[in-house]
C-alpha positions in Angstrom: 18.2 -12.3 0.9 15.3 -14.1 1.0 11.7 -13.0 2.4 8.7 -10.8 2.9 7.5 -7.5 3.7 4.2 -5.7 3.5 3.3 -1.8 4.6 0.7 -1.0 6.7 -1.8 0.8 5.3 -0.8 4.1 6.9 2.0 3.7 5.5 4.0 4.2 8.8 4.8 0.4 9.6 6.6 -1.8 7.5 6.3 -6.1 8.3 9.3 -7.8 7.4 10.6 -11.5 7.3 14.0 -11.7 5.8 16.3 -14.1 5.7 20.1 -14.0 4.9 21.2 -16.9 2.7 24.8 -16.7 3.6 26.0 -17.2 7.0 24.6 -19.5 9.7 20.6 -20.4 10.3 18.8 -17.4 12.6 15.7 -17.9 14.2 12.2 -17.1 11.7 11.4 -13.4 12.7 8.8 -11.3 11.6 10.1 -7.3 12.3 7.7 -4.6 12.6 9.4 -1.4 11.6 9.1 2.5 11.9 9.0 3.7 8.0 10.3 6.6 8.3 13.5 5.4 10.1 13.7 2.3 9.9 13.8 1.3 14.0 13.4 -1.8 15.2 9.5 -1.3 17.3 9.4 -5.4 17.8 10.3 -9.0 16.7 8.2 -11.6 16.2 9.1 -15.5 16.4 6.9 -17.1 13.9 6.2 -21.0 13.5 8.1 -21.0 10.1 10.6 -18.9 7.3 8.3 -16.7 5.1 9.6 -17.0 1.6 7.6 -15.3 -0.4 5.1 -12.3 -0.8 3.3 -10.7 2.5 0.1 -8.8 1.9 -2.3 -7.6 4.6 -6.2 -8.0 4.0 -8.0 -4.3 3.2 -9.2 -3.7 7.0 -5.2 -4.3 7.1 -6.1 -6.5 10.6 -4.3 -9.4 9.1 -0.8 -10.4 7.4 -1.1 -13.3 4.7 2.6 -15.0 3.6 3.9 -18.0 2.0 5.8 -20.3 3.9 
């Protein structure tokens, strides 16, 4: 797998862009996920596959990724 992710800085939210390398093409996704369990809270179409490291900016208002 290929992708990103990035906690919150509460800790209790994890941002995540993966993508599987075998199997057919899906859709770019970023997932915002519980922590603690691991539930699905939303999905995200983004513009483009985020391949590389996510971090958030200190106020933690923003997600930065590479593309």
């Amino acid at each position: 797998m290929v992708g990103g992710t990035e906690f919150s800085r509460d800790g209790s939210t994890i941002y995540a862009s993966l993508i599987e390398t075998l199997g057919r093409p899906t859709a770019p996704l970023l997932y915002v996920l519980d922590s603690d369990n691991l539930t699905v809270r939303d999905r995200i179409l983004i513009p483009d596959r985020l391949t590389g490291k996510m971090v958030s900016d200190a106020a933690g208002s923003r997600l930065y990724a590479l593309s």
